[in-house]
N, C-alpha and C positions, 0 to 999 in steps of 0.2 A: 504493500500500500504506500504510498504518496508520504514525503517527508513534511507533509504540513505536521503542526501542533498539536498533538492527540490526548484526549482525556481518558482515563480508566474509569469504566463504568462497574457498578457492585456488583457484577456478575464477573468482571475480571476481564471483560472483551473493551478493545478502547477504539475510540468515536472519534477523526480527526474534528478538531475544531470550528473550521471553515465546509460549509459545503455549498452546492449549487441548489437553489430551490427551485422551481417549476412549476408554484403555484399561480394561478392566471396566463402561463404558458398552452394558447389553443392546442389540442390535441396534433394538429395536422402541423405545427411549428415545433413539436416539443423533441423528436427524434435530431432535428437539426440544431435546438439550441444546445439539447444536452451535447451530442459532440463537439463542438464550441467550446464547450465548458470543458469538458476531459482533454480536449487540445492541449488547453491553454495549462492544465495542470490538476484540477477537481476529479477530487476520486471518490467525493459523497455527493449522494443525489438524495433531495428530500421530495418525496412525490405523494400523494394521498387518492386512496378510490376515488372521493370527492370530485378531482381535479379532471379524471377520466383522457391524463395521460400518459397512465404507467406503461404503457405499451411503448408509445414512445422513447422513453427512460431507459424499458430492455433493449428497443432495435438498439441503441444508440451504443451500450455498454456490448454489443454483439460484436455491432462492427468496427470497435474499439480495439480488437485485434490486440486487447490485454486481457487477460487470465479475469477471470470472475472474483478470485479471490483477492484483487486490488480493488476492490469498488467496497464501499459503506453502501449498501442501499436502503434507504426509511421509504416505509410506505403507509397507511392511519386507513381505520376502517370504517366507513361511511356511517352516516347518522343512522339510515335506514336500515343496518344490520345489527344491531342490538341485542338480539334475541339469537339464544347459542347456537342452533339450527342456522340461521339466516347469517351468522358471524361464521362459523366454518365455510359454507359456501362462498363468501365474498372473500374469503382467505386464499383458497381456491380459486379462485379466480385473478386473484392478486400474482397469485405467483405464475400463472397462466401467462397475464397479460405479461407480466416483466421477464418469460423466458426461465426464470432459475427456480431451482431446488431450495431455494432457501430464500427469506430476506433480512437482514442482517439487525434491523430495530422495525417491530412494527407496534401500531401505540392507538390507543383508544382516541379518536379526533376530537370527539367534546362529551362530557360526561352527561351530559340531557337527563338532570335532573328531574324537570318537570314532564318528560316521556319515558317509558315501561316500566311505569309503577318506581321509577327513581332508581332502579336497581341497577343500576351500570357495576355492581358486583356482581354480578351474572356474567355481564360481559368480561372481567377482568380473570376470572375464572377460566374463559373460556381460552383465551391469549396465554395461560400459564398450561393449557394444552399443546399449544404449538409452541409454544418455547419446551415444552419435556419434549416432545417428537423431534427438535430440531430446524424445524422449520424455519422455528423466528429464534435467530440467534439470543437477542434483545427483546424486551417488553417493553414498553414503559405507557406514557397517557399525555395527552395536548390537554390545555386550557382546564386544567387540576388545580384548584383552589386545597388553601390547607386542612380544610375543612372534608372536601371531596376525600385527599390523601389519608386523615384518619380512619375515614371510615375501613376504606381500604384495608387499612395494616389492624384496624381491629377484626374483622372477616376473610380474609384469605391471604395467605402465605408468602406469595412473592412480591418484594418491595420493589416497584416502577424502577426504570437505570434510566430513566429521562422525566422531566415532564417540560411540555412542549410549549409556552405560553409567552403572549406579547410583550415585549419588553424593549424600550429606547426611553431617549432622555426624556421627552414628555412622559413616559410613563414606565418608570423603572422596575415596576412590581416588586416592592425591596421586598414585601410581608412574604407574597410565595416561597421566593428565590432564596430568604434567609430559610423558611423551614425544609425547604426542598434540602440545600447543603448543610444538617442539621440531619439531615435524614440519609446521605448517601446519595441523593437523588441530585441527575444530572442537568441545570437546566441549559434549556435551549430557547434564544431568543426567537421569535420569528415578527415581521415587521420591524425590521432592526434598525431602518432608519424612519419608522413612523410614513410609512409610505411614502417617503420625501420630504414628509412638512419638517423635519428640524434641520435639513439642505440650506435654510436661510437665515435660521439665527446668529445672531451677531457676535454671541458668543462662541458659535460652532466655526463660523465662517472665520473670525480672527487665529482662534485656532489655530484653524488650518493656514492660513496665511502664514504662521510664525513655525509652524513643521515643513512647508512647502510640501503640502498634500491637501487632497481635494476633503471636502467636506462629509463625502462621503467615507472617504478613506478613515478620517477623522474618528466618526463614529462607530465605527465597523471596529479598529483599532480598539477606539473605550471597551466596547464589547469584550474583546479578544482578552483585556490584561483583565477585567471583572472576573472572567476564568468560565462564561458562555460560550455556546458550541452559536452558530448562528449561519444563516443559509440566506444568501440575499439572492434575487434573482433580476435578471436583464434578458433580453433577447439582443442588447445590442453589443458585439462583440470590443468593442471599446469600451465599455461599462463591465464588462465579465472579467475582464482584465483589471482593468483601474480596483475592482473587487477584491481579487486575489492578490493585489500589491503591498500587503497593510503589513509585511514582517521583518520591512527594511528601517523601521522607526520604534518609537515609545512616546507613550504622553506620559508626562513627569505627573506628581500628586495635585499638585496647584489646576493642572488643566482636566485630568480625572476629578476634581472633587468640583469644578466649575461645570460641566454636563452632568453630573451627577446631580448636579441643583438644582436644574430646568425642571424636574418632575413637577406636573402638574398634580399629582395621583388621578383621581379616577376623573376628572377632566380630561386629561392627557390621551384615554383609551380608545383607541382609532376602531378596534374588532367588536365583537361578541361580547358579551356578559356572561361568564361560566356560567352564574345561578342561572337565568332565564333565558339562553340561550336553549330555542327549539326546533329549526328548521329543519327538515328530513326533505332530502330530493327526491323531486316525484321519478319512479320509474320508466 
């Protein structure tokens, strides 16, 4: 695997840092961006049923004409598989569309408390299946509140090695992210530059001015030394790069604890609300 920066997860398997994400990547564009991405150097691809193009993901790692076992591949199980019958089949299917025997983290996408009966330990159950089988090297869970977490570890046996949840300078989600590594639990940003909106703060932009790195690079950086895995995505091959550029520098504590600031809390939050977060795609 790829000499980027890798973190050990509690199961002992480790997760490079950086990866290439794919979410909002159309299906029929996602084969082409992810080679792009492994070009350029990305050997973690974050993809989810949701997105509907893990297909993509595999042709691209296929014809990568590198070994399977250099690729990290995340892939998260659709809202509307929830129920263990309907979570194996979309399992199955997952590894179908990506080509391989295995996928290396795969993670409950949102815990939909207010659908089947609240039980998303059913589902979590179900994933500690395919992790005994093999299948899913990793487990873990997106947009897990500490609250969702306990339940968890008070009801069944395997503790998450990620959990997957929003986090940038507007909104740093300190409460998760501290019980998450309190717990062994890996987090992973995603929206990590707040889907562009902190691209223009004055404080980020200075920054950057005073490292000689873009604003992007900037933030992506902060991430990086916080000690988050983080998967930004672009389809434009100058942006995938300027992405992957962020290990030739360091923000000192003064400019770490200056993005660190901006948190708005839960103003800040650009996604979903774990608690009432309910959407299921229609079929």
């Amino acid at each position: 695997m790829s000499q980027l920066p890798s973190l050990t997860l509690n199961d002992g398997h480790t997760i490079p840092q950086l990866g290439f994400g794919v979410f909002q990547i159309p299906p029929a564009e996602t084969r082409a961006a992810t080679e792009t991405a492994i070009r350029i150097g990305y050997r973690h691809i974050d993809t989810a049923e949701m997105y509907n193009n893990e297909r993509g993901v595999g042709e691209a790692v296929a014809s990568s004409g590198l070994d399977r076992a250099e690729f990290f591949i995340t892939s998260k199980l659709s809202n509307a598989a929830h129920k263990p019958d309907d979570a194996r089949r979309a399992f199955d299917r997952t590894l179908e569309e990506l080509g391989s025997d295995h996928v290396d983290l795969f993670l409950i996408h949102w815990p939909l408390p207010m659908l089947y009966d609240g039980d998303f330990v059913q589902t979590w159950r179900t994933l500690e299946e395919f992790k005994a089988d093999g299948r899913a090297r990793s487990i873990g869970v997106s947009n897990f509140t500490p609250a969702h977490l306990q339940r968890l570890a008070q009801e069944s046996e395997v503790t998450p090695a990620v959990n997957q949840i929003e986090i940038h300078p507007y909104f740093t989600n300190d409460e998760t992210r501290q019980f998450d590594a309190s717990h062994q639990i890996v987090n992973e940003s995603y929206s990590p530059i707040a889907q562009g909106e902190v691209l223009d703060d004055s404080t980020i932009t200075s920054i950057a001015k005073a490292v000689g790195k873009t604003p992007a690079q900037v933030v992506l950086r902060w991430h990086i030394q916080r000690g988050d895995v983080i998967f930004p995505k672009s389809k434009t091959e100058s942006r995938v790069r300027e992405n992957f550029e962020i290990f030739d520098f360091e923000l000192d504590n003064a400019s770490m604890n200056a993005i660190s600031s901006l948190d708005r809390g839960e103003k800040g939050r650009t996604g979903g609300n774990p608690d009432t977060m309910d959407w299921v795609p229609k079929s």
